[in-house]
C-alpha positions in Angstrom: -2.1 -11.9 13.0 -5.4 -12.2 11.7 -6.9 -10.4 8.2 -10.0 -11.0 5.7 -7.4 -11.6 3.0 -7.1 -14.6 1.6 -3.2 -16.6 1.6 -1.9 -14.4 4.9 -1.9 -17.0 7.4 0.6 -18.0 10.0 1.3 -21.2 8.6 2.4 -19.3 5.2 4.8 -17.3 7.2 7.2 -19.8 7.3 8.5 -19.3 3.9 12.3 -20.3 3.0 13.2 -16.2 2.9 12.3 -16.0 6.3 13.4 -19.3 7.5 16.8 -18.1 6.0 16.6 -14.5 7.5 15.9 -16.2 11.0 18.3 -19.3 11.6 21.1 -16.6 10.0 19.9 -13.7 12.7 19.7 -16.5 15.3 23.1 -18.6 14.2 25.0 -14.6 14.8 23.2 -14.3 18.1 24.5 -17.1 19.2 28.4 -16.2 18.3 27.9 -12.7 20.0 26.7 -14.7 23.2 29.6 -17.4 23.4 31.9 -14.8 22.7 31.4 -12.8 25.5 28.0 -11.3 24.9 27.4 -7.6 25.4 30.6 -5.8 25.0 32.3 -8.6 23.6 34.3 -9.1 20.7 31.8 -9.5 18.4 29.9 -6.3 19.3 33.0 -3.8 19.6 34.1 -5.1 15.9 30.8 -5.3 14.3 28.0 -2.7 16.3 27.6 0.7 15.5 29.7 2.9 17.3 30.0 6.5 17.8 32.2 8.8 15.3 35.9 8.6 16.6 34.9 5.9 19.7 35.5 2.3 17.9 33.5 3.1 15.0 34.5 1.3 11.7 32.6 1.9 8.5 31.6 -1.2 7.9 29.6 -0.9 11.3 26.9 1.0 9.4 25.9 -2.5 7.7 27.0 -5.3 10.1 24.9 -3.6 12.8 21.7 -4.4 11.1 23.0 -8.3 11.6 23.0 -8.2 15.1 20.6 -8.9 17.3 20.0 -8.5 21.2 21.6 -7.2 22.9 19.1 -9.0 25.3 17.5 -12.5 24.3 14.0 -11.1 24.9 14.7 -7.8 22.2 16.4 -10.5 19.7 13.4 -12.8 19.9 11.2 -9.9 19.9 12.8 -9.1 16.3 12.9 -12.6 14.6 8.8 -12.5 16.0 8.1 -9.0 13.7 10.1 -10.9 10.7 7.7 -14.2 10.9 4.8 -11.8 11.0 5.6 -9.3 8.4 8.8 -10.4 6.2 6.4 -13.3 4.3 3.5 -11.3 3.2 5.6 -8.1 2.6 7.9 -10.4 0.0 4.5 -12.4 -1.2 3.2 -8.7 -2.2 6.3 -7.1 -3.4 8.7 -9.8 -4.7 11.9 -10.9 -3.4 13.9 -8.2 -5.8 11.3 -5.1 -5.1 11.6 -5.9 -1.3 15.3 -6.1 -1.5 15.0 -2.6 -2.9 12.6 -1.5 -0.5 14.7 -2.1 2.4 17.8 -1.1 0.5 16.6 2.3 0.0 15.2 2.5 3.6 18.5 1.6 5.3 20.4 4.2 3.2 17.7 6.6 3.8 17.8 5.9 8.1 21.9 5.1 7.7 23.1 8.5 6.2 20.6 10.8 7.8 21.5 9.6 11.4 25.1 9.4 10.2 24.6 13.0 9.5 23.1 13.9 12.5 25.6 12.3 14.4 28.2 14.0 12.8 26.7 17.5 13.3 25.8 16.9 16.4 22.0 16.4 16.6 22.1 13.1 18.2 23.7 11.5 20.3 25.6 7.5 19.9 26.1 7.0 23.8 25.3 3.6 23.0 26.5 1.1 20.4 23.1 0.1 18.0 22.7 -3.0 16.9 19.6 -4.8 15.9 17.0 -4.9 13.0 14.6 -2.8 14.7 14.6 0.3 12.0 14.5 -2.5 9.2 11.4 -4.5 11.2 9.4 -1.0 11.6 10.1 -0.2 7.6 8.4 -4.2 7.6 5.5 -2.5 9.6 5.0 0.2 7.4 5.2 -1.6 4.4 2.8 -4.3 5.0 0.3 -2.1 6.4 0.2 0.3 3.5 0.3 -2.3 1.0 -2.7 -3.8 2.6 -4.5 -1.4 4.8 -7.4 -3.0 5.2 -6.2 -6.2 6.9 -6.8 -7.0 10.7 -3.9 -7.4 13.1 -4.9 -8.2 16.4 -2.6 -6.7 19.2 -2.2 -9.0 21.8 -4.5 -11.4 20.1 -7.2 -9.6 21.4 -7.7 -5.8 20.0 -8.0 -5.7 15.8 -6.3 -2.7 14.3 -6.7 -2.4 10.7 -2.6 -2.9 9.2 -2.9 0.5 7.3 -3.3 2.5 11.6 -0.2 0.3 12.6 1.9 1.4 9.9 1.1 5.0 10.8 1.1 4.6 14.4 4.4 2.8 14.4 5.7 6.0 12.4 4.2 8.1 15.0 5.8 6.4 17.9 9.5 6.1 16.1 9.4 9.5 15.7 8.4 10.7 19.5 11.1 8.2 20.3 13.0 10.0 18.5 11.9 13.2 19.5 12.9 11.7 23.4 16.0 10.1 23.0 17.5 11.9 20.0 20.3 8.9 19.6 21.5 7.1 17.2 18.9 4.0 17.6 15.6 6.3 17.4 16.8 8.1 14.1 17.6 4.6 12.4 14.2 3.7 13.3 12.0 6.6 12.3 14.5 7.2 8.9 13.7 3.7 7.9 10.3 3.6 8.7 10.3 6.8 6.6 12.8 5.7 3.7 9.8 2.8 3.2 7.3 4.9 3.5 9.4 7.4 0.9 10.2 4.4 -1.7 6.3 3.0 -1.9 5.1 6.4 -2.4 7.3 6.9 -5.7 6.2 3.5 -6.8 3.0 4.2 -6.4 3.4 7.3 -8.1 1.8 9.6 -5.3 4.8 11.8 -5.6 4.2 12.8 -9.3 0.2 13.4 -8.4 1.2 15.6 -5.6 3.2 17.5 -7.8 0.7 17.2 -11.0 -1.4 19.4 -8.3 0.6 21.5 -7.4 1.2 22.7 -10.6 -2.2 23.0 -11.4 -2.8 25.1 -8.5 0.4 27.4 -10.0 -1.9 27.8 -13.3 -5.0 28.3 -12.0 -3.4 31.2 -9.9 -1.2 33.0 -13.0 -4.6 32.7 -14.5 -7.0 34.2 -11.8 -4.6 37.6 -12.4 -6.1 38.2 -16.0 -9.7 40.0 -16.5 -11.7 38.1 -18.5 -13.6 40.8 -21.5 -16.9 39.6 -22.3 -17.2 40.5 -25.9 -20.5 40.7 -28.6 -21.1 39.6 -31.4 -20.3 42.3 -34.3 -22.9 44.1 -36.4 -22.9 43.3 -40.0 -24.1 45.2 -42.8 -25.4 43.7 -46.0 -23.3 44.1 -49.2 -23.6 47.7 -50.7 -24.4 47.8 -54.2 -21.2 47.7 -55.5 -20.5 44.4 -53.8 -18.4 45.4 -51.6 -19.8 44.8 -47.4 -19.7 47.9 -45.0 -18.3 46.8 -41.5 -19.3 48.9 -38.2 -17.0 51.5 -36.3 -17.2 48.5 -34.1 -15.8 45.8 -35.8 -12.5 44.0 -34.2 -9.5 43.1 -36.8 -8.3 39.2 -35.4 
């Protein structure tokens, strides 16, 4: 990942947070595979399963702490954390990323928990993985920094701020496709981010600043606007006393 900001390199990546996220991600990949791997233990107590089909409540957290179920997915994953976990913390702060991704796994966890209830999608398949958290990453990064360079493949540059909304627009046709329960975590999160930076930044309370303007300006485009004169004096009779036209208007 390349940018023309300065302190976002690859070597910086490496920071303790994601060192920590990593090995802990990796050291839990491991226990799923020597304990029998996909549809072992480990998964059937822990993975996201359908309402009323092994699903425990604490699935909706210990999910997001599995990875896999392939090796290539799970290194896939702990890739998009080296890139984006660093400069997304560096930027926001350990607390107001922790918040971040707090609000956007409650955002993706009860909507698809709703929709799974009612019906709307589908949980065929157990979800596991941090692939809704990693796409609220995405989003994050690229519209905290839009204007820095990632370079897909290492060969085509994207500015970051396209990526975050083009990794939006693919969760959600994924979603739109698949209509399960792994699709709606990742387009909710990506959209809980997306949700949270917009209050911070305060987009929210502009958009609605406007909108109430607009409300104003059309009460106000309902009233006929009078054009009035000015009003006629006459000079002082000779009593003292000042004579005021027909025309005059009493305030």
């Amino acid at each position: 990942m390349s940018n023309g900001l300065p302190g976002i390199d690859l070597g910086s990546n490496w920071t303790p947070l994601t060192r920590n996220v990593i090995v802990t991600l990796f050291a839990i990949y491991v226990v799923q595979l020597l304990a029998g791997g996909e549809g072992g233990p480990v998964q059937q107590l822990f993975a996201w399963y359908d309402f009323g089909a092994g699903f425990h409540p604490w699935q909706v957290a210990t999910a997001f702490l599995l990875s896999g179920p392939s090796p290539l997915s799970a290194v896939f994953e702990w890739l998009a954390i080296f890139f984006f976990l660093a400069p997304v913390a560096g930027m926001l702060g350990n607390r107001r990323l922790a918040q971040a991704l707090g609000v956007s796994w409650l955002v993706s966890v009860v909507v698809a928990a709703t929709l799974v209830a009612t019906g709307v999608v589908t949980a065929a398949y157990p979800f596991m993985g941090v692939g809704p958290l990693v796409a609220a990453l995405v989003g994050l990064f690229g519209f905290l920094m839009p204007n820095a360079v990632i370079r897909i493949y290492f060969v085509l540059p994207i500015k970051a701020v396209w990526i975050a909304w083009g990794t939006g627009l693919i969760a959600f046709l994924f979603f739109l496709y698949a209509r399960d329960l792994g699709t709606s975590l990742t387009f909710f999160a990506w959209g809980g981010a997306a949700a949270w930076l917009a209050v911070q930044n305060g987009a929210l309370r502009r958009l609605s600043l406007r909108w109430k303007k607009r409300q104003i300006e059309r009460r106000l485009s309902r009233f006929e606007v009078i054009e009035g004169g000015r009003t006629e004096r006459r000079p002082p009779a000779p009593g003292g006393k000042r004579e005021s036209s027909r025309d005059d208007w009493v305030h």
